[in-house]
TIVEX-752513 format. One line per 10 residues: number of its first residue (from 1); for each residue x, y, z of C-alpha. Coordinates in pm, whole numbers, plus 32768, in hexadecimal, padded with zeros to 4 digits. Layout:
N
NUM	X,Y,Z  ... $
***
This chain:
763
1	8882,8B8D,7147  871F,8ADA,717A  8706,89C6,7274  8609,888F,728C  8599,8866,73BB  851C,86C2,73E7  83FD,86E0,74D8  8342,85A5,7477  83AD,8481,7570  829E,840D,764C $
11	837A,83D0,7788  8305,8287,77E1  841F,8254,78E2  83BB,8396,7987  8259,8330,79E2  8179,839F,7A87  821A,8507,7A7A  81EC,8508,78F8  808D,842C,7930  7FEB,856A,78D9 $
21	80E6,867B,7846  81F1,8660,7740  8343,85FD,77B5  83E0,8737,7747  82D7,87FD,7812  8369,8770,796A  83F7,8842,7A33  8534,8864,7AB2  8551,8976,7BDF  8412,8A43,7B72 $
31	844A,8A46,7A16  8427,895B,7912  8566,888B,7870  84F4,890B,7729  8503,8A4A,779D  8661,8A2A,7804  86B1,89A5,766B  8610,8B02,75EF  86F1,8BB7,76F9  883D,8AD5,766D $
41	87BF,8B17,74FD  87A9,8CA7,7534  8913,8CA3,75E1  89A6,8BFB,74B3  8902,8CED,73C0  87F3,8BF6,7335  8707,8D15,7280  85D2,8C20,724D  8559,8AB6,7294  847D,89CC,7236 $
51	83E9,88BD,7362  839E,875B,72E3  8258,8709,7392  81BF,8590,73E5  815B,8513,7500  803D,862F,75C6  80B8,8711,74E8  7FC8,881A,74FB  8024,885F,7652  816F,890F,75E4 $
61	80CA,89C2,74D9  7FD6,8A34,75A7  80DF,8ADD,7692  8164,8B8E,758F  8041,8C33,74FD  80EE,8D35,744A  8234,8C6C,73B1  835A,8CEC,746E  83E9,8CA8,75C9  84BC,8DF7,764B $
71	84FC,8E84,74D4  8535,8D2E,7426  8435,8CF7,730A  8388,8BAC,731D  82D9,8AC6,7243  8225,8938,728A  8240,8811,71BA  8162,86EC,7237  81B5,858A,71B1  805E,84E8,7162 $
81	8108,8383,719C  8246,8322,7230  8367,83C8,7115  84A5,8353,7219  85C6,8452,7252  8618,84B2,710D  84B3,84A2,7077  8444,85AE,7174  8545,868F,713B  850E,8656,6FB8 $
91	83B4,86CD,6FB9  8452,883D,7047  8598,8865,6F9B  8560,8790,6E57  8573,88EF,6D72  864F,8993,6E54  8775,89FE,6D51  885D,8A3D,6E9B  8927,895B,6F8C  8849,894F,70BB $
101	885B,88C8,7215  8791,87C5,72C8  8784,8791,744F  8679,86E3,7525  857A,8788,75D6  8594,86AA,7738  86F0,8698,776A  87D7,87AB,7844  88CE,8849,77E6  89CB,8958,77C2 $
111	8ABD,88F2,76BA  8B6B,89C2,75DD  8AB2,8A08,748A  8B63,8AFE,73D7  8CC5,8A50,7425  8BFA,8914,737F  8B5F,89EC,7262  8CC0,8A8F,7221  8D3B,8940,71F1  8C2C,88B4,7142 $
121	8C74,89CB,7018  8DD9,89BB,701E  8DDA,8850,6FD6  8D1C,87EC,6EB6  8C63,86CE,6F68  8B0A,866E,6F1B  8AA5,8646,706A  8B6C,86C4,71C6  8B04,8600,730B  8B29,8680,7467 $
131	8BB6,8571,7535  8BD4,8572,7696  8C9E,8477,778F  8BB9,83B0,7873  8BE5,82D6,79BF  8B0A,81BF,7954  8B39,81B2,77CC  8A1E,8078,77D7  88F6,816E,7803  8963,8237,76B2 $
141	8985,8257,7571  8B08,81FA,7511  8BD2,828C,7415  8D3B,81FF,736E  8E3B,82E9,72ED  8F87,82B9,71EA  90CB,8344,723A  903D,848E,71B9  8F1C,8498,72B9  8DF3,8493,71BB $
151	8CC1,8386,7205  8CEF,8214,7138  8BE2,8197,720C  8B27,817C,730F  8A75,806B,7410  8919,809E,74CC  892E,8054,7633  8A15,7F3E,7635  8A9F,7E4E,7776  8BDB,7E7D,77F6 $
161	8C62,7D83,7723  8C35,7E47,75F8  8C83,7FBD,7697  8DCD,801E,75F7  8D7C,81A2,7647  8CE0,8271,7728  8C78,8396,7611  8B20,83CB,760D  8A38,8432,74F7  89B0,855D,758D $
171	8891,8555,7459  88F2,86DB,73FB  8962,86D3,72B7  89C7,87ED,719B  8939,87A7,7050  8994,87DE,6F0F  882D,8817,6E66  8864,8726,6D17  8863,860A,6DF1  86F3,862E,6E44 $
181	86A7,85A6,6CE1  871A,842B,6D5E  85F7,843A,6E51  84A2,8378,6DE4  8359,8472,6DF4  82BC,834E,6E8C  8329,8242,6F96  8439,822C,70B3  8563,82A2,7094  8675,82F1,71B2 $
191	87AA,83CB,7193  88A2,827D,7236  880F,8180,71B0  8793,81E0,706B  883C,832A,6FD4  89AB,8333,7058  89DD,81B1,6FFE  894F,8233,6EB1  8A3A,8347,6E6D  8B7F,8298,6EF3 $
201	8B21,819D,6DF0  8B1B,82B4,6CD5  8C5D,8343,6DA0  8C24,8437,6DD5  8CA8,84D3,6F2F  8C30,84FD,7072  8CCF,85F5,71A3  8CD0,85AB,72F2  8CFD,86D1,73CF  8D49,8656,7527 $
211	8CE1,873C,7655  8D17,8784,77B6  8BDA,8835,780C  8ABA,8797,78BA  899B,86C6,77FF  88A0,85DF,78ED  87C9,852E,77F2  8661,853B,78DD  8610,83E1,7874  8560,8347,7992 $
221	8530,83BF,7B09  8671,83A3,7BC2  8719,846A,7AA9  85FF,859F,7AF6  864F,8597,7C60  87C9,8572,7C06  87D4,86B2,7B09  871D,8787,7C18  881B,8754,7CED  890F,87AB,7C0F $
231	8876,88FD,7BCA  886C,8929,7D38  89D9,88AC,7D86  8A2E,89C1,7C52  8A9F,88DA,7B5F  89D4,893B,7A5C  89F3,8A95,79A7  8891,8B14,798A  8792,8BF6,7998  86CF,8B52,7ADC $
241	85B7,8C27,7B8B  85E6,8CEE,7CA4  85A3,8C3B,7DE1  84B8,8CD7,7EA0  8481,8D1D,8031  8333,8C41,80B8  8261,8C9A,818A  825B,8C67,82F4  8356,8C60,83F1  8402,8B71,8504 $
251	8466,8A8C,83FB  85B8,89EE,83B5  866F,8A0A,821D  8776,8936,81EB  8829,89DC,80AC  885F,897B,7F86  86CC,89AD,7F47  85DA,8A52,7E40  84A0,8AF3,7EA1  8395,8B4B,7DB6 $
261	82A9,8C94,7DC9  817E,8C92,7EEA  8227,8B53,7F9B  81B0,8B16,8117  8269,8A90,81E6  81C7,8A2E,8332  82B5,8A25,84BA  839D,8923,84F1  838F,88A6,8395  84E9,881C,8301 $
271	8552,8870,8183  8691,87FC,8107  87AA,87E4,808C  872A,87B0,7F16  85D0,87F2,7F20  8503,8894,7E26  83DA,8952,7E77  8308,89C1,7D32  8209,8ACE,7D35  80D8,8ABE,7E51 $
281	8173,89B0,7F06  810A,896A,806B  81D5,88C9,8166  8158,8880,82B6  81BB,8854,842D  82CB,8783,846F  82C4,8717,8318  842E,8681,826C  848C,86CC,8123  85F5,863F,80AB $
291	8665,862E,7F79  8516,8650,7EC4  8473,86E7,7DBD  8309,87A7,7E0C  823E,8811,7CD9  8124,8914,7CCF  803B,8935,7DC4  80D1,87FA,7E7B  8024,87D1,7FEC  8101,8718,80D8 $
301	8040,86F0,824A  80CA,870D,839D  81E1,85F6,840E  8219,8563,8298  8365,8517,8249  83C7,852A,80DE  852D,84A2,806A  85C3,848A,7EFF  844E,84B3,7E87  83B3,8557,7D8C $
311	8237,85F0,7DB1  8171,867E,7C76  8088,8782,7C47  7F65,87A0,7D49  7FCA,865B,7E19  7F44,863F,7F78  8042,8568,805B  7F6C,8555,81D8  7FE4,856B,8300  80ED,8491,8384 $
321	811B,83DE,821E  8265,834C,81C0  830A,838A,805B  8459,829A,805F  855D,82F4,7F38  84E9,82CB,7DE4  838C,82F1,7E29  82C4,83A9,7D3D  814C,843F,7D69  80A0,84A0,7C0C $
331	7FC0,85CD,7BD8  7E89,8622,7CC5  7EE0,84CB,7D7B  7E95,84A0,7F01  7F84,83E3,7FDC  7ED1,8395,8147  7F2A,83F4,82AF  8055,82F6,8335  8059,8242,81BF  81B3,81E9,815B $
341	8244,81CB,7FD3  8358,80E5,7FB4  84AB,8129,7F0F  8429,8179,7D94  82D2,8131,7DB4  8203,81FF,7CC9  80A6,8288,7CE8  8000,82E8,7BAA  7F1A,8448,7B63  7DC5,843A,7C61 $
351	7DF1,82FF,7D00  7E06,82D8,7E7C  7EB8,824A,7F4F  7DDF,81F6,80A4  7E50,8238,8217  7F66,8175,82C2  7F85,80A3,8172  80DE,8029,814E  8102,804D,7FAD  8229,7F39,7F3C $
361	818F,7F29,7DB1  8128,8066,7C91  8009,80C0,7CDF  7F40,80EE,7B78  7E22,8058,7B98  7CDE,8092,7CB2  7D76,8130,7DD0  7E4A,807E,7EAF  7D60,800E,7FE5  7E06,8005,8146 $
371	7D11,7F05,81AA  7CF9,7F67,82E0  7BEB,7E7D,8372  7C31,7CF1,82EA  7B86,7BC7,835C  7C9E,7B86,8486  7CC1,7CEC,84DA  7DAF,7E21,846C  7EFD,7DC9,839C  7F7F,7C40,8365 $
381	7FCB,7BE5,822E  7EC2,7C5A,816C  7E79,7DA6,8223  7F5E,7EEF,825A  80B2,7ECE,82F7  80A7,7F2F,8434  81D7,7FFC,84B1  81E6,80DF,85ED  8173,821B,8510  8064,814D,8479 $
391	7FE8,80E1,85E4  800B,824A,8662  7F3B,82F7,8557  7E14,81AE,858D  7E36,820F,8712  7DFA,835D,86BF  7CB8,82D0,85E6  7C3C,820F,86E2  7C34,8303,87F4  7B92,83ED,8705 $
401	7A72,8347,86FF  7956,8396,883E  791E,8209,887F  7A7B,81BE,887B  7AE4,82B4,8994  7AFD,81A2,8A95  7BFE,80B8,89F1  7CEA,7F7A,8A7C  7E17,7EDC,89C4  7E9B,7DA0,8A03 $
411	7FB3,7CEB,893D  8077,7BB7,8911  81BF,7C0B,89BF  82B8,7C17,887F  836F,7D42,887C  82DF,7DAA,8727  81A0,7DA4,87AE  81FA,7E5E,88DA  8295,7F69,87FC  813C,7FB1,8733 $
421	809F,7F90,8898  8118,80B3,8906  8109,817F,87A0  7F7E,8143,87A8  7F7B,81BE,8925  8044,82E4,88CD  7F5C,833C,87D2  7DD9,82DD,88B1  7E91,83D5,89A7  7EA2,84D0,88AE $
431	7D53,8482,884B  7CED,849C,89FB  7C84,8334,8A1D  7C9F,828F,8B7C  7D7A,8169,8B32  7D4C,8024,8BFA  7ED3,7F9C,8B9F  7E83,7DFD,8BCE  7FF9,7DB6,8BB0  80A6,7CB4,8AE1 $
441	80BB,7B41,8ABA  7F23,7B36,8A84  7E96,7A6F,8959  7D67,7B04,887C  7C5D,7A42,88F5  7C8A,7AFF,8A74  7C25,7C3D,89A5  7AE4,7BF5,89BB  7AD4,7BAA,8B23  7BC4,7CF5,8B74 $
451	7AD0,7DC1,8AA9  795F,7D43,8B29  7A0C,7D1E,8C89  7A89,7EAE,8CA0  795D,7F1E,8BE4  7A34,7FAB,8AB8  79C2,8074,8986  7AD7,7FAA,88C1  7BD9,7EA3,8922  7D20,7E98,8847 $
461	7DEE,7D4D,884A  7F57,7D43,87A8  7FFA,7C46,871B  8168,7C48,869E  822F,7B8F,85BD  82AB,7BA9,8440  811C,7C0D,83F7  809F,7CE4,8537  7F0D,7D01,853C  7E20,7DCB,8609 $
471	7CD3,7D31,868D  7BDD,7E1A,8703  7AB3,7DD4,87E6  7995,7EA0,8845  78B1,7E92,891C  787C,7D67,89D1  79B8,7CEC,8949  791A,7C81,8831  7941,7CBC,86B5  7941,7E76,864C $
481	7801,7EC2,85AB  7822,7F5A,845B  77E9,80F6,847C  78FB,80C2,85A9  79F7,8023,8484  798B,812C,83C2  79C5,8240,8486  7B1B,81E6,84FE  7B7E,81AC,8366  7AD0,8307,8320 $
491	7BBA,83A3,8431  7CF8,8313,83EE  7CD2,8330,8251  7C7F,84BC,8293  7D52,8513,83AF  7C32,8577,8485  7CA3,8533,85E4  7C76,860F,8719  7D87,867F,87C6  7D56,8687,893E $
501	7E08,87D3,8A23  7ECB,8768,8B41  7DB6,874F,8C3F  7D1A,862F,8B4A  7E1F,855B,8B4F  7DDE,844C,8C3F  7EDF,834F,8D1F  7EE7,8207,8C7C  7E24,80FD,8D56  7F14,7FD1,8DD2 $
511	7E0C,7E91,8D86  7F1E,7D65,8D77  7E6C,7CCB,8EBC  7D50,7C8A,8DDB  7DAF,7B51,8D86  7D82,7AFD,8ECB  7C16,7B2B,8EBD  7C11,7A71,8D62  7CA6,7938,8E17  7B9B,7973,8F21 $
521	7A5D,79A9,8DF5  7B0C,7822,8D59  7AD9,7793,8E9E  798E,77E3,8EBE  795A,7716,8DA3  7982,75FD,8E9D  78FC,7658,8FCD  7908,751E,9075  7A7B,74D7,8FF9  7AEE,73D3,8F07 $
531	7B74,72BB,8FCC  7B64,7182,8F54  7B9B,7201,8DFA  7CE2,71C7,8D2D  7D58,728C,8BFE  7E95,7317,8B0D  7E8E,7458,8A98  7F27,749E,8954  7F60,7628,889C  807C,76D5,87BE $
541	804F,7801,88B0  8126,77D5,89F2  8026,78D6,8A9F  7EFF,7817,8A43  7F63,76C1,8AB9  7FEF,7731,8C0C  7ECE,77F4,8C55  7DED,76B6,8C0C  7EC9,75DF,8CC9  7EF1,76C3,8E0C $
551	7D57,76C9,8E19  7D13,757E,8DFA  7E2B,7521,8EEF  7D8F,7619,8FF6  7C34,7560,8F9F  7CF0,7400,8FEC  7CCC,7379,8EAE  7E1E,7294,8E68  7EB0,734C,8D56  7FBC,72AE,8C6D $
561	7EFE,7141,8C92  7DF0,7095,8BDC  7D8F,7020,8A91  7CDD,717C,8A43  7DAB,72B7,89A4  7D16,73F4,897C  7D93,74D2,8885  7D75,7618,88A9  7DA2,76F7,8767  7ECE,7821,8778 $
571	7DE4,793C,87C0  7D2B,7868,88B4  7BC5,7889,8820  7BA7,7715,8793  7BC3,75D8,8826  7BD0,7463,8789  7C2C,7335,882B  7C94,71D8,87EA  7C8C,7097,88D1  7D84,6F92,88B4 $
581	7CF7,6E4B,88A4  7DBC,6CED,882F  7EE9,6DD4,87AE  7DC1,6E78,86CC  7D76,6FE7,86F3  7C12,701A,86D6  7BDF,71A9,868A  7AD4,729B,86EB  7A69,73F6,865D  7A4A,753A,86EA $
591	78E0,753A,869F  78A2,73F1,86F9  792D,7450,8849  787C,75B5,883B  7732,74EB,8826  7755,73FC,894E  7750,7551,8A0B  763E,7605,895A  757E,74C3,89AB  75D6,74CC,8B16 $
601	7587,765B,8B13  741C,762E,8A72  739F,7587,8B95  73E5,76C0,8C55  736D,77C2,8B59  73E5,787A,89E7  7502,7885,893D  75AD,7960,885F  7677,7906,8736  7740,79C5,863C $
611	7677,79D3,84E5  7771,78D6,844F  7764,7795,8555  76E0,7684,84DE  7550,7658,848F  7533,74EF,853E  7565,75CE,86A1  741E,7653,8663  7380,74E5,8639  73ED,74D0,87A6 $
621	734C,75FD,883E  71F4,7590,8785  721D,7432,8838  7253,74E3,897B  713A,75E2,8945  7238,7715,8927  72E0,77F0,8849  7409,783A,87BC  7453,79A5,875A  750F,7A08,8665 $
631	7611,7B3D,8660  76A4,7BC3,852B  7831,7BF4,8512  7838,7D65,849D  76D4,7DD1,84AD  7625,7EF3,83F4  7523,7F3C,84CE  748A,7EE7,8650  73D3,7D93,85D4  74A9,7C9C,86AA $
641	74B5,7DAC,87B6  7432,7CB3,8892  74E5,7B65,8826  764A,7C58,8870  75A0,7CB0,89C4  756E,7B27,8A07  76C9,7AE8,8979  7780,7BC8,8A37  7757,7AF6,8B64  7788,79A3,8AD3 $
651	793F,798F,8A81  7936,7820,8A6A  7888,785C,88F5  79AA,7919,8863  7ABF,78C6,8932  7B4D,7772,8946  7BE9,777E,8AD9  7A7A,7781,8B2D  7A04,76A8,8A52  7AFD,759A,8AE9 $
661	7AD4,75BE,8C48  793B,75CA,8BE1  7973,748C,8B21  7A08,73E9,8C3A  7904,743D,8D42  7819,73D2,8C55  78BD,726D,8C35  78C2,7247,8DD2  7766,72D7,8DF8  76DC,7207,8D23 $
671	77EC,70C6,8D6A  781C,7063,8C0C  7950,7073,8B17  7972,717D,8A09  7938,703B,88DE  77E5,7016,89BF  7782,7178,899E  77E8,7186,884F  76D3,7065,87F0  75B1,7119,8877 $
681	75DC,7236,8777  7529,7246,862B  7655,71D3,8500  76F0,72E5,8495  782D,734C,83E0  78B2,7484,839B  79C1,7501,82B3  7A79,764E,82B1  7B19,770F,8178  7B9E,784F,80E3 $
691	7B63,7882,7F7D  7BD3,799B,7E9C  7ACB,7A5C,7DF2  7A61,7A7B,7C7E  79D6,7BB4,7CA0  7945,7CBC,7D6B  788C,7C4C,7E83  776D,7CFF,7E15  776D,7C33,7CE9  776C,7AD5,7DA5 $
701	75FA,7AA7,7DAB  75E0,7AC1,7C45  771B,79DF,7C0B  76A4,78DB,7CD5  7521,78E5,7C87  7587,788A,7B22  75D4,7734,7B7B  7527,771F,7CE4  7417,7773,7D9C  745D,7856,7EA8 $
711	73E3,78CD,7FD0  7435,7A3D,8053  7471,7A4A,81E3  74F0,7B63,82BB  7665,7B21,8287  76A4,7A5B,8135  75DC,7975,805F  7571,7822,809E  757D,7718,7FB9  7486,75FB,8039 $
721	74CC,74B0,7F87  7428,736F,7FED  7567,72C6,809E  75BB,7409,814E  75C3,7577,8171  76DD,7678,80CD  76F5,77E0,8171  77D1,78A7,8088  7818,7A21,8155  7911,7B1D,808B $
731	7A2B,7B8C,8192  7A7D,7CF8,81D6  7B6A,7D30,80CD  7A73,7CBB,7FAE  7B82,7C02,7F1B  7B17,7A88,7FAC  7A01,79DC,8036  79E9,78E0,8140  795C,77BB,813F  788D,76C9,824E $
741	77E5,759A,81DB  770E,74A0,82D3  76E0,733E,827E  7696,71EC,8342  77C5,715E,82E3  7944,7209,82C0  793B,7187,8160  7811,7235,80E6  788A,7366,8181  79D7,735B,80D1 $
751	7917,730B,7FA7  784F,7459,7FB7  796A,7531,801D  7A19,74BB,7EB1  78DA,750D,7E00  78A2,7668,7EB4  7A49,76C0,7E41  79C8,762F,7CFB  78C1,7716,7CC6  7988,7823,7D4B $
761	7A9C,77EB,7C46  7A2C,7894,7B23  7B0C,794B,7A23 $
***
């Protein structure tokens, strides 16, 4: 008998294995499924068959250069445009003058043929139909029988409120060859729902033959991990590969497993139960493999941890990377140190996947970005997920890097933010950085002062919560230049970290009393004390408010009383106010209040500024016959080197404690309310935004010089309009911009704000 073999199905729901191969071409413990078809065919004494090619279908003919497979002759058929079921098969068999048999080329199997065939011949039917009882009859195929057990019909994947049998339409069928003539040369045309309805209609008969062997139709992803474990568990009859032994030694096999040829295995790796390892896999230290499937030349690093996964041909999964169950890694694809896949999360052929990246969504498009440095830091909502294995691999970045090998951390007390605390320490240690450990219950803003006060080549602060983030400082406390960022990124996407021997590891340093001497630097502010002066202090962060309140109690200012509230933003760098006045709350900005003390400061000497304060604070240095200087927030060279030098020593510019008490002894120096102060400054209004981007960043000049004039600066562009300036600056991620417009009045500021988003907004 001759067989048809139907090899044309692209495999959609089997992406990205079959992104770049033909669904019958994946393979199922070393060997291709439709290898293990040829093996079922010879058993069954099939003497010749014909494959029905579509979708890449000269790969298969190109791995059977010379027409057979072990002794059985072979021949192709491509279909030009989609023929359906029947239509393929036609275009092999259609002058056959035999019955013939057709199976499919992706699904497993070890049913019994000639019991079928026998069958078949003895009775009379047009067409015999392996059927097969299934668990979930709503993912199959259906098919009724009489009283006499031959087909009357048959229903396509139906609910459970139509599922009257579990007997499944395995799609092998025996022919008898006049039927072929009913199939159109051209167009669609499917066995189920085109030819069988057409021959019960002439009545003519067809045979079920129901059987007890095993079929696993490989029609999406869990079903390939699910019929490999099958052949390992033995409950397939087959013609598998031998497993092999791997190389290397001191690691642990948990059987059932299937090893390919020239496998390496390195000590203290994990494999099994259920794992496949194809041909020239690599599996390194410490690394977990469960119940996963490893294709050809598949690299998994040192510490990953692989479970129900599946990994195609020439992946690289990094160190410490996390495949959950389901996950799937396409051909030649790269999956970074301490990155984690999501339950059934796919990533297709040659995209990448960056370090620490938490992947939740396919990845198809680009590569998927961990983001690791965003405008407020490391992680949040936009930015990786931080987890413990996440923070140890960035610790292990950090200390990596020669700058960075003095390092403090600092965090807010929550016991998430403890926990990735002491992952990042774990892995600076590893890295040999001295650690300066600043405790708990800090708030960002004391970063800065921790890091300029200790002298640090980086400060870490650690917030917890639903959305964890990581600030970093550098030197001086203030903002990391950008080679530093891009160093640390470099490290952590590669895996480059040093590894420091025993006499490199260093005790951690016990700093928590240093917010005694930040309590001390706030009352310096005030050296001659604040009494007289009255004040409420106002801030979402428990930390940040006590702290305030304890200072300016030790100063003998009357805390809790008064018409005037300073507010004091959560991570303690801003500060706004608002005096109460005939039941009306008159409200103040942070720059307005930022500017009262740069006034007070020019009369002693310069100032330094971060590039994106408001331009009217220069207007104030020129009346005083100073200078403001001007330091960049992630700079790409030394040219504010000495504006960071200058800034370093003045905290009350970036953190809002300071700026308070400052405010304060400004107000009793000078005897005169904060609404008094507030009228000798120039009128000026600022307004604040975050926009989404159009477009790339690099395109933003070009966007916006179509319908403005604009002026390039060192960070961002500036927009200047006659009522008021616009500074537009990208943020890190290149996916928004934000926005700071100056005007005399709030109005006009608002005003530009709306037509900077409007400009912005562009389809």
């Amino acid at each position: 008998m001759k067989a048809v073999i139907m090899a044309g199905g692209e495999g959609s729901r089997l992406r990205p294995l079959t992104c770049n191969m033909p669904k019958p071409l994946a393979r199922l413990c070393g060997k291709p499924v439709l290898e293990y078809i040829f093996d079922l065919l010879l058993l069954h004494g099939v003497r010749e068959a014909c494959v029905s090619l579509g979708y890449l279908a000269e790969q298969i003919e190109q791995r059977y250069p010379n027409g057979q497979y072990d002794g059985l002759p072979l021949s192709f058929v491509k279909e030009e445009s989609p023929l359906g079921t029947a239509g393929g098969v036609a275009l092999c068999a259609r002058n056959w003058g035999d019955d013939f048999l057709v199976i499919s080329g992706d699904a497993m199997c070890d049913l019994d043929l000639s019991e079928a065939i026998a069958r078949h011949k003895s009775s009379g039917a047009a067409v015999t139909i392996l059927g097969v009882e299934v668990e979930d009859p709503r993912e199959y195929g259906l098919m009724q029988l009489d009283e006499n057990g031959d087909v009357v019909g048959f229903v396509e994947k139906p609910a459970w409120g139509q599922v009257t049998t579990n007997l499944a339409n395995t799609g092998i069928y025996i022919l008898r060859a006049d039927i072929m003539s009913l199939v159109p040369a051209q167009g669609k045309y499917d066995f189920a729902q085109d030819l069988f309805p057409a021959l019960l209609a002439k009545g003519e008969r067809i045979a079920c033959c129901n059987s007890t062997g095993y079929w696993c139709d490989i029609g999406d992803l869990p079903a390939y991990l699910q019929c490999q474990r099958d052949m390992l568990d033995g409950a397939v009859q087959c013609n598998m590969p031998p497993s092999h032994t791997p190389r290397g030694a001191d690691f642990t096999v948990i059987p059932p497993v299937h090893v390919g040829e020239n496998v390496s295995i390195v000590a203290d790796a994990v494999i099994g139960p259920h794992a496949v390892l194809d041909d020239n896999c690599r599996v390194g230290e410490r690394a977990k493999v469960r119940a996963s499937v490893l294709l050809e030349h598949a690299d998994i690093a040192a510490d990953a941890c692989l479970t129900g996964a599946i990994v195609c041909s020439g992946t690289q999964i990094r160190a410490g990377a996390k495949l959950n169950e389901g996950a799937t890694v396409g051909e030649r694809a790269c999956i970074g140190a301490a990155a984690t896949l999501m339950p059934g999360v796919a990533v297709w052929p040659q995209k990448q996947v960056e370090p620490a990246a938490q992947v939740q969504q396919h990845v198809k498009y680009g590569n998927q970005s961990a983001a690791l440095f965003e405008d407020n830091g490391i992680g949040g909502s936009e930015g990786m997920r931080l987890t413990p294995e996440a923070c140890a691999a960035l610790g292990c970045a950090i200390g990596s890097v020669k700058s960075c090998k003095k390092a403090g951390i600092a965090h807010d007390g929550t016991p998430r933010a403890h926990a990735l605390a002491m992952a990042l320490t774990s892995g600076l240690l590893s890295a040999g950085a001295h650690i300066w450990d600043f405790g708990g219950e800090s708030f960002a803003a004391q970063l800065s002062f921790y890091t300029a006060f200790c002298g640090l080549g980086v400060g870490i602060f650690i917030s917890g919560g639903d959305e964890p983030t990581i600030l970093l400082r550098g030197e001086g406390g203030l903002s990391l230049p950008r080679q530093l960022e891009r160093e640390i990124e470099t490290r952590l996407r590669r895996a480059e970290f040093t590894h420091a021997d025993d006499e490199d590891c260093h005790e951690i340093a016990n700093m928590q009393a240093i917010k005694t001497m930040y309590a001390r630097e706030l009352m310096r502010q005030a050296p001659q004390g604040l009494k007289g002066s009255s004040v409420r202090v106002a801030s979402e962060n428990p930390h940040v408010q006590a702290t305030l309140e304890n200072t300016l109690d030790r100063l003998d200012c009357s805390v809790g009383q008064g018409s005037l509230t300073l507010q004091v933003s959560e991570d303690g760098a801003q500060l706004s106010a608002w005096l109460t006045a005939h039941e009306h709350d008159v409200h103040y900005s942070h720059e307005q209040l930022l500017a009262i003390c740069c006034k007070a400061e020019l009369a002693h000497g310069d100032i330094a500024l971060p590039f994106d304060a408001p331009e009217f604070l220069d207007e104030l240095a020129v009346l005083a016959g100073r200078s403001t200087l001007r330091y960049l927030s992630c700079p790409a060279d030394q040219s504010d080197s000495k504006a960071r030098q200058l800034a370093a020593r003045q905290h009350w510019v970036r953190d809002g404690l300071f700026l308070a008490i400052k405010l304060l002894q400004v107000m009793q120096e000078r005897k005169c309310s904060l609404h008094e102060l507030i009228t000798e400054l120039p009128p000026c209004h600022v307004q604040r935004k975050r926009f989404s981007l159009p477009c790339s960043p690099s395109m933003l000049q070009q966007l916006i010089g179509e319908q403005e004039q604009v002026l390039t600066a060192r960070e961002g562009l500036v927009l200047q309009r006659e009522n008021g300036r616009i500074l537009i600056t990208p943020g890190k991620s290149g996916r928004c911009a934000h926005v700071l417009t100056e005007a005399a009045t709030a109005e006009i500021a608002q005003e530009l704000c709306d037509f900077a988003g409007k400009l912005l907004d562009v389809d």
